[in-house]
N, C-alpha and C positions, 0 to 999 in steps of 0.2 A: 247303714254300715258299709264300709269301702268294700268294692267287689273282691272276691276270693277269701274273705273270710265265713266261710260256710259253716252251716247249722252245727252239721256234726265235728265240726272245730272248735267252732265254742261250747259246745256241750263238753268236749273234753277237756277243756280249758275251765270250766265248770266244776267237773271230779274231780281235776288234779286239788283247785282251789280249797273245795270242803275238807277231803282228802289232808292238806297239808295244815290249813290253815283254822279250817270250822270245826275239827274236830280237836283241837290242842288245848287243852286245860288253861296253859300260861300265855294263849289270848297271842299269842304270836302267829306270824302270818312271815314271817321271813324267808322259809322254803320255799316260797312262792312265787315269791317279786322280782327274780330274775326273766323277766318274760313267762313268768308262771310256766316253767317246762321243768321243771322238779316233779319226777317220781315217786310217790306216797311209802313211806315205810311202815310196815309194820298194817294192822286192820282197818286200811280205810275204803271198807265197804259200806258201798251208800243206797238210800232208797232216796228214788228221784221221781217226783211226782210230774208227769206231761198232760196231754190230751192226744186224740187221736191224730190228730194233722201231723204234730210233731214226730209221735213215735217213731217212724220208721229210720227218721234220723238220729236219731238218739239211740233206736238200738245200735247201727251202726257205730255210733261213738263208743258205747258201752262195750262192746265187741274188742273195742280196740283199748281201752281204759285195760281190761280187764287181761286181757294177752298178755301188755305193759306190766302189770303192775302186781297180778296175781289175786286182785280186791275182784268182788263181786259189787255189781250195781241190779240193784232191783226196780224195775219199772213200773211203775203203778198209772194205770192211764183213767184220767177223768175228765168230768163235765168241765170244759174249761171257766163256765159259767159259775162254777161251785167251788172252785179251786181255792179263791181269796176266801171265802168265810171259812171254809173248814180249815186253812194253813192259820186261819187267827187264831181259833178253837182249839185246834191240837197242839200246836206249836204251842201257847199259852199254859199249854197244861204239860207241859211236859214231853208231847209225842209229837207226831205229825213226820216227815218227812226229813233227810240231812238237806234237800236243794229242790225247789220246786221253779216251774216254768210260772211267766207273771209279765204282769205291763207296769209301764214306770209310772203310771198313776196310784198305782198300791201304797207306792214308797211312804208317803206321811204315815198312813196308816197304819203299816205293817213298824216303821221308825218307833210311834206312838206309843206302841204297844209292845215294845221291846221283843219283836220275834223274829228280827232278822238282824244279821250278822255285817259288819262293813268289811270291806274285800279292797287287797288291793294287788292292784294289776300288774303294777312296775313296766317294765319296759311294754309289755304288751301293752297300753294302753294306747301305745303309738298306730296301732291295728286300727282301732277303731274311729267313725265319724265324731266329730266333738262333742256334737248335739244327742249323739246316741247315751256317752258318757256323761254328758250335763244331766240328763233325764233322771240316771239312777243316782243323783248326789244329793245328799242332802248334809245342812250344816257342813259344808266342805270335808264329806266324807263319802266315799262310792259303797253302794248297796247293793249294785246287779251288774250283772256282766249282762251288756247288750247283745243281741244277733239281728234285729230288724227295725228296722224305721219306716213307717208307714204316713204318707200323707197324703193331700185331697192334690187334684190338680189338673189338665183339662185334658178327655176323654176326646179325640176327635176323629170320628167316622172316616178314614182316609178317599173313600169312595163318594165323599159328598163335599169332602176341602182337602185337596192337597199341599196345603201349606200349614204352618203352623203363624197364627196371629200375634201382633206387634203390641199391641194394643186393646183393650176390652172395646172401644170402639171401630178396629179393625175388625176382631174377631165377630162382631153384629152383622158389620157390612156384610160381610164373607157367611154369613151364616143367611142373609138374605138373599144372596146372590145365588146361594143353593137351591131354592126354591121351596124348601122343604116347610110343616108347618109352622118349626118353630126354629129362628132364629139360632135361640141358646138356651138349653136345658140345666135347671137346677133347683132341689127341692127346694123351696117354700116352708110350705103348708101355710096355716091360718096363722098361726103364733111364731111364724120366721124361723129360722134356722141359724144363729149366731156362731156356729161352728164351721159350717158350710162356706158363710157367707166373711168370714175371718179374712181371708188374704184382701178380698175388697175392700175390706176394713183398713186394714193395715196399708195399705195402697194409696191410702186418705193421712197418713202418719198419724194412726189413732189407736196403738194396740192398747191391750187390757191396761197393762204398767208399763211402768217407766224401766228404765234398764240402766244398769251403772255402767262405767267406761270400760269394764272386764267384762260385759253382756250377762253379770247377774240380774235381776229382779228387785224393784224396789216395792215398796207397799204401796208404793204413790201411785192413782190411776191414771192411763193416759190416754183415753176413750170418749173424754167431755171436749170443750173448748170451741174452737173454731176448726179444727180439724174432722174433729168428732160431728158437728153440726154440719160441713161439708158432705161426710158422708152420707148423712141419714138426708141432706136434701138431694143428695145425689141417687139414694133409693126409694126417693119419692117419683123423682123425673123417672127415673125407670122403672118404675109401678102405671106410670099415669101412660107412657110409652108400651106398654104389654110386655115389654122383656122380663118383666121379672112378674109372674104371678102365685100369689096365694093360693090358688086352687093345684097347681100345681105339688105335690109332697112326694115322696122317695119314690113308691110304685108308681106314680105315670110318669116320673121323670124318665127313669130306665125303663119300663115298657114304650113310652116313645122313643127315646134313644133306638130298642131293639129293633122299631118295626122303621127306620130308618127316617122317621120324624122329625130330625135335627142333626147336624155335624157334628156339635161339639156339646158334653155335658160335663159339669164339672161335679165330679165324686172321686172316688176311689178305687183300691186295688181289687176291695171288695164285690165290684162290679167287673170288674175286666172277662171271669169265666163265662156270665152269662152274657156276656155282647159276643166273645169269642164263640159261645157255642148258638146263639144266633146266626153267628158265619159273616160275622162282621170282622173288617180289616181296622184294628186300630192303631193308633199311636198317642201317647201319651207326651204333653206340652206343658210348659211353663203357663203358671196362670197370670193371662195379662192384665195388666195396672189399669185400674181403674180410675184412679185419682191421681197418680203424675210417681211416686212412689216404690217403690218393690214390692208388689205382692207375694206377703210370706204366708204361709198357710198352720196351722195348728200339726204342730207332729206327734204320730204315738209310739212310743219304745217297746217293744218288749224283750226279756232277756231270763235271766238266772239269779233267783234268789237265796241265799244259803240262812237255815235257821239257826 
């Protein structure tokens, strides 16, 4: 999401939504769509299911929702683990929550089964990254209001490379030139990691599908061919070279990362606390092209769902 649009911004952007639009009998969402900054008439008080991470921002929002508007918002904090089955369950039945917290992966699912509401932004959508609002669309209709974008990308120890790599073959060198044991860090495991290993992929012009000249998704795959066969001998020479091993899987990647084993590891945000509280200086890089390409990497949304 573009900077300066913060948690407790879209949270409020969020209640005003349900508020005007999810709780209206006649299915209209009009009060809404002028940059969804319309104030809720009348009782729209909402229960909004979070997790711990989130609350304190969302109290915040709620604070100010409720000043605004004179509506109460009820916070219900959960397992965020548990979140999707129970919003199919209750929501299904009748109950569950007016907006609950969710990843743009839910969307088919939650679409399927008729428990979530489409939303529409209006000028606000101009706020957001494209890719954040692509996430929550389905059948050319938007289902979540985004606030974070998350994806993989290259982790590198500034005390062991001070530069950032050109190239996946720059970045080896440069990771040799460190001394350290390992070149470049990244899980594995025995049965590969295809998520991890995604931008190198795409770096080969071989992602899952094809893509139409608006950047939808076609059914068609585009992962075989001579692109695709490029790759996969291209992660043979670097199995048979030691950069890239099987034994290798998530805990010794980041436990060598931590004990300063390698410059650069390619993961996520999800790693950043525990190299920082190792007392590691890092900086976060573009992941360089392995096959001649852009390395794009797999993104995951999350945002606000309304029932």
């Amino acid at each position: 999401m573009r900077r300066g649009i913060a948690l407790a911004a879209v949270a409020s952007m969020a209640f005003t939504l349900a508020a005007c639009g999810g709780n209206d009998d006649s299915g209209s969402t009009d009060s809404a769509t002028e940059g969804v900054s319309a104030a809720p008439a009348g009782d729209g008080n909402l229960t909004v299911w979070t997790d711990s991470n989130r609350e304190p921002a969302l109290k915040e929002a709620a604070a100010a929702y409720e000043e605004e508007t004179g509506n109460k918002v009820e916070l219900v904090v959960k397992d965020f683990d548990g979140i999707r089955a129970d919003f199919l369950s209750q929501v299904s039945n009748g109950e569950g929550p007016d907006i609950t917290v969710g990843a743009h992966d839910w969307l088919g699912e939650f679409v399927a089964n008729g428990v979530v509401s489409p939303i529409e932004l209006g000028d606000g959508a101009a706020d957001f990254a494209e890719v954040s609002i692509s996430a929550f669309t389905y059948d050319g209709q938007v289902y979540g209001l985004p606030y974070a974008i998350e994806n993989t990308a290259i982790i590198r120890n500034t005390a062991l490379a001070d530069s950032t790599p050109e190239s996946f073959d720059d970045m080896i060198a440069m990771g040799e030139e460190a001394g350290t044991d390992y070149s470049f860090l990244v899980q594995t495991g025995a049965e590969g990691d295809p998520y991890t290993f995604y931008p190198f992929q795409t770096s080969f012009g071989a992602p899952v599908f094809e893509q139409n000249s608006d950047g939808s998704y076609t059914s068609d795959l585009a992962l075989g061919g001579e692109n695709g066969q490029a790759y996969a001998q291209w992660l043979a020479e670097q199995g048979q070279a030691g950069v890239l091993d099987t034994a290798i899987d998530y805990d010794i990647a980041v436990d060598a990362f931590k004990n300063g084993e390698s410059p650069y590891i390619l993961g996520g945000p999800w790693m950043i606390a525990d190299f920082e509280d190792a007392g590691i200086d890092v900086a976060v890089d573009p992941i360089p092209s392995a096959g001649g390409e852009t390395a794009v990497p797999f993104s995951g949304v999350q945002g606000f769902y309304m029932s």
